[in-house]
N, C-alpha and C positions, 0 to 999 in steps of 0.2 A: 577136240574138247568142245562139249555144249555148253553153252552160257545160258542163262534165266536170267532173270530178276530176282534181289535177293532179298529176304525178310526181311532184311534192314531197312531198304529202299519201299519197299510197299507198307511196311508201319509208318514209315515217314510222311510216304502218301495217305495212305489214309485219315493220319491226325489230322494233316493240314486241310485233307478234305473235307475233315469233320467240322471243321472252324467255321471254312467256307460258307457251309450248309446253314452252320449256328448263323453267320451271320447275316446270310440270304434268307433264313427259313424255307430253303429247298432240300428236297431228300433226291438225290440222282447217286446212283449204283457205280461205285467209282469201273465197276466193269463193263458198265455202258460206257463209258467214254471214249472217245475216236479220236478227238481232237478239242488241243484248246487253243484260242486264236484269242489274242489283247490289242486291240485296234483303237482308234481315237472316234469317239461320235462324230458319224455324220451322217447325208441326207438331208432332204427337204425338211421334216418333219424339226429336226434342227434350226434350220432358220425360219421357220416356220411360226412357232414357239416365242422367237425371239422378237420376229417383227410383229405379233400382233400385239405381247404387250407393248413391247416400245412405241409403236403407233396407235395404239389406244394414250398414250402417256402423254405424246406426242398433240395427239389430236383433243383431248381435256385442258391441256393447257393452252392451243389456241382458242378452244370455245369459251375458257373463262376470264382469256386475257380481250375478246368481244366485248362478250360479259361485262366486263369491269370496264371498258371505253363508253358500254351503252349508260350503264349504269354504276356510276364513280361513287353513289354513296353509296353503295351495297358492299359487304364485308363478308369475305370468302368463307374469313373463318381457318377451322383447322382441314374443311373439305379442300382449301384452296395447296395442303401442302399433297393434296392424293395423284395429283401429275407427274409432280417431281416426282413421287416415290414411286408411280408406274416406271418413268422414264428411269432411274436408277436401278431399279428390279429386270429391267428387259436390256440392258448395257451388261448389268451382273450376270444373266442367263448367258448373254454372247460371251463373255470371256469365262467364264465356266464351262458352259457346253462345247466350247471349241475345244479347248484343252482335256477332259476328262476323258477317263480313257473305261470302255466295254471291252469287260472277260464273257466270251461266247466260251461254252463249253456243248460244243456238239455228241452228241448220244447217236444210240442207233433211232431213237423213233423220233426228236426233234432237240433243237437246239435252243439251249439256255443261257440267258443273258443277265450279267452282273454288273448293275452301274452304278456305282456308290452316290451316298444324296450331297447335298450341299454342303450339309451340316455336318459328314463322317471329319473323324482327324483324317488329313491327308498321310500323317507317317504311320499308323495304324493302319489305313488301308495297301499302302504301298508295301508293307511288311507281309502283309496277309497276302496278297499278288501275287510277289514276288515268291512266298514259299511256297506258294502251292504249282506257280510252273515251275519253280526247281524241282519240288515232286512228281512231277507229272514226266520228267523229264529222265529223272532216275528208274521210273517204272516204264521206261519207253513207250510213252503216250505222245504222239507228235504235238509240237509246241508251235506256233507262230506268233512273231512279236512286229504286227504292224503296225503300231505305235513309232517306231525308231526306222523301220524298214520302207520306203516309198514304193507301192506296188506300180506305178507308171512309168518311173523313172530306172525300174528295175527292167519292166516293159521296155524301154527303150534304149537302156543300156545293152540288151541283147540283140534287140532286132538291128540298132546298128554294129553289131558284131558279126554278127552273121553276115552281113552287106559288106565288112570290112575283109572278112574272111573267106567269102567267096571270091572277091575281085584281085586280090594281091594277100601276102606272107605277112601271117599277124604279126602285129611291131607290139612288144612288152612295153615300151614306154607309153603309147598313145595308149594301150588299155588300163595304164595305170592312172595316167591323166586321168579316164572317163572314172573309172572306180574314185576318185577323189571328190569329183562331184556328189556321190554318195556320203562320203567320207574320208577324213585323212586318214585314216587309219589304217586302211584296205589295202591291200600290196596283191599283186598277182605274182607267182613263178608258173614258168615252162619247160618243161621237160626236154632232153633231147627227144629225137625219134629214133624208136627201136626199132632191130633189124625189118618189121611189117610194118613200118610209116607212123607206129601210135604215139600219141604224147598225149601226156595228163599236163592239166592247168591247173595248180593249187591257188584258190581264193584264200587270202587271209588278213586276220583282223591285227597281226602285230602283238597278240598276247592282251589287247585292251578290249576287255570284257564285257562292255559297253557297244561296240561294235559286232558283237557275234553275231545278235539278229539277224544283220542287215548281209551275211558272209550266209545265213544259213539260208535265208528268202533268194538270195541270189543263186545257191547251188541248185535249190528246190526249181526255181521258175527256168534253168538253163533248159534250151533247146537240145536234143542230141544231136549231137555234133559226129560226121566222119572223122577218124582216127583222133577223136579228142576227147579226154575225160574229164572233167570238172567236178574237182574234189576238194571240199570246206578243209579248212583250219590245213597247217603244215603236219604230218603224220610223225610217228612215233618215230628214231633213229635205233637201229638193230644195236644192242651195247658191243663193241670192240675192245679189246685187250688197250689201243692206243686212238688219243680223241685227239684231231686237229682242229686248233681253235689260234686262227688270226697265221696258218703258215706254221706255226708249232706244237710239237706233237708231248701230248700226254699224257703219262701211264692212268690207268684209271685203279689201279690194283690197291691206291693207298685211300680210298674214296667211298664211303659206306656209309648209310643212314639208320634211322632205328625210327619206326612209326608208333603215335600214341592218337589213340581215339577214344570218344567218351560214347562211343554208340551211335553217334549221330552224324560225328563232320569226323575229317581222318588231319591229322596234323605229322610233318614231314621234320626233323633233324637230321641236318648233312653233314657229315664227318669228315675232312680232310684236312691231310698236309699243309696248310693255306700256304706256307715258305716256297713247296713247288709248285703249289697248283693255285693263284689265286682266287679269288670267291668270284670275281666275273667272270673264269670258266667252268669255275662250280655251276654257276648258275646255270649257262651254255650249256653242262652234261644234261642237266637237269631238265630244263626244255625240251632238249633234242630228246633222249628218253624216254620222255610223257607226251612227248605230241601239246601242241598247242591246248588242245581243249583240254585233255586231262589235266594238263599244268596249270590252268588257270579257274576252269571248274572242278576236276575232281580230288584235289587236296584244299583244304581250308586256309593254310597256314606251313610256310617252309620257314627254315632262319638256317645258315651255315654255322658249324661249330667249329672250331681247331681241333686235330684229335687230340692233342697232348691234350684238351681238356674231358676227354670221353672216362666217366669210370671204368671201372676192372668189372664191374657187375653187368656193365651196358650188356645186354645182346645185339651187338651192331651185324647188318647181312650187307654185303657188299650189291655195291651202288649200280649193276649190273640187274638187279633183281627189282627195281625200284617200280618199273611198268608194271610188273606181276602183282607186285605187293598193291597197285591204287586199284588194279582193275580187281584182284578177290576179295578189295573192300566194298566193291561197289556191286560185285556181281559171287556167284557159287558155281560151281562143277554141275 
């Protein structure tokens, strides 16, 4: 089967690119686009900025506090509050400029930079951001979010893996330590080794969505590794007749959802038994299922039902089908 991008997914894109544009007054070809990368300011040119007004701010208020030593009847006036307000205007630049964050949206002929002014609403801009890498991401436009993600520390996380790796048998616990440092959220599994020595390492963020970035900077920058795979988020679980969950085992045959969309986001009802199955391994099928990232990006909205409460009109499809149904919302044949 061949997958695309689906009309749904590139309207989406496109709207939110059209916003962008409105609100940059830039025209860029959403199929020019390569990549789009959301970093925090920085650079000389950053502090830059900041120290000359603040030491112009600085330096006006030592010449007028001379000033006024040499010459005590003389009366500043309202020029005498023009220090202060450099020195407040170049303190405001540094904690603004440090924290604001540049959307680079790279093209084939050059790269374009988006950095909201002082003055935007910050939830207005963050809205606007955020949907357009959700979009970007539906239309398989590569994403990078080093804002949340530390490019040195990610650096560094490997290069002593590698060191750790060559000399002696990776230990799970100490790579989990290191990943904390990143984040708590982050968990490693390891595979056995198959009959040819290979094993896959799943980096994962725990289902907190918040941590994805920093899961997806990490798989992007891994070295390749001999008989080792490094693979983002935990993967989808093939559905079986019987789900073990905690040591006991459960039919899944009474367990069926029904999906509702408005065109835009896809929302999930789960229908089971809850007397034999309860809703914490409802949720458990559900996960394993969709794989991490589906489960947490690509449904909007789950809730568990009872079936006794399902109508007679429901079209419910059994809860084995449930992968198929989020990936040919988000994709077509």
């Amino acid at each position: 089967m061949c997958f695309g991008v689906s009309d749904r997914a590139l309207f989406i894109a496109r709207e939110r690119f059209l916003k962008l544009q409105a609100y940059t007054m830039e025209r860029i070809p959403l199929s020019d686009v390569k990549e789009v990368v959301l970093s925090r300011q920085r650079g000389p040119w950053t502090w830059i900025k900041w120290a000359i007004v603040l030491a112009f701010g600085i330096t006006s208020m030592f010449a007028m506090w001379i000033g006024l030593t040499l010459a005590p009847d003389v009366k500043p006036g309202l020029f005498g509050m023009a220090p202060v307000a450099f020195i407040v205007v170049g303190l405001g630049m540094l904690i603004d400029s440090r924290w604001r964050l540049v959307l680079t949206i790279r093209t084939k002929n050059k790269d374009w930079t988006w950095l909201p002014n002082i003055f935007d609403k910050r939830d207005e801009v963050r809205d606007l951001r955020e949907g357009f890498l959700n979009a970007c991401r539906n239309v398989r436009i590569p994403t990078r979010r080093l804002d949340v993600a530390n490019e040195s520390e990610i650096r560094s996380f490997w290069k002593w893996f590698e060191n750790r790796s060559a000399s002696e048998r990776i230990d799970t616990e100490a790579i989990r330590t290191k990943l904390h440092k990143l984040s708590d959220c982050l968990d490693v599994e390891i595979s056995k080794a198959d009959r040819h020595g290979n094993r896959e390492m799943i980096i994962t963020a725990n289902y907190a969505r918040d941590a994805f970035p920093i899961v997806e900077e990490l798989v992007s920058a891994a070295p390749q590794l001999e008989s080792l795979e490094v693979i983002p988020f935990k993967p989808s679980w093939k559905p079986r007749d019987v789900y073990i969950f905690e040591g006991t085992e459960y039919r899944l045959e009474k367990i069926f959802f029904a999906a509702y969309t408005d065109g835009f986001e896809l929302a999930i009802d789960i229908y089971a038994d809850l007397e034999s199955t309860g809703e914490d391994v409802v949720w458990a099928v559900c996960q394993d299922l969709l794989g991490e990232y589906e489960f947490v990006v690509g449904v909007h909205y789950i809730q568990i039902i009872d079936l006794s409460d399902a109508s007679y009109d429901l079209m419910l499809r059994p809860i084995s089908e449930l992968f198929e149904c989020v990936d040919e919302f988000h994709r077509f044949d």
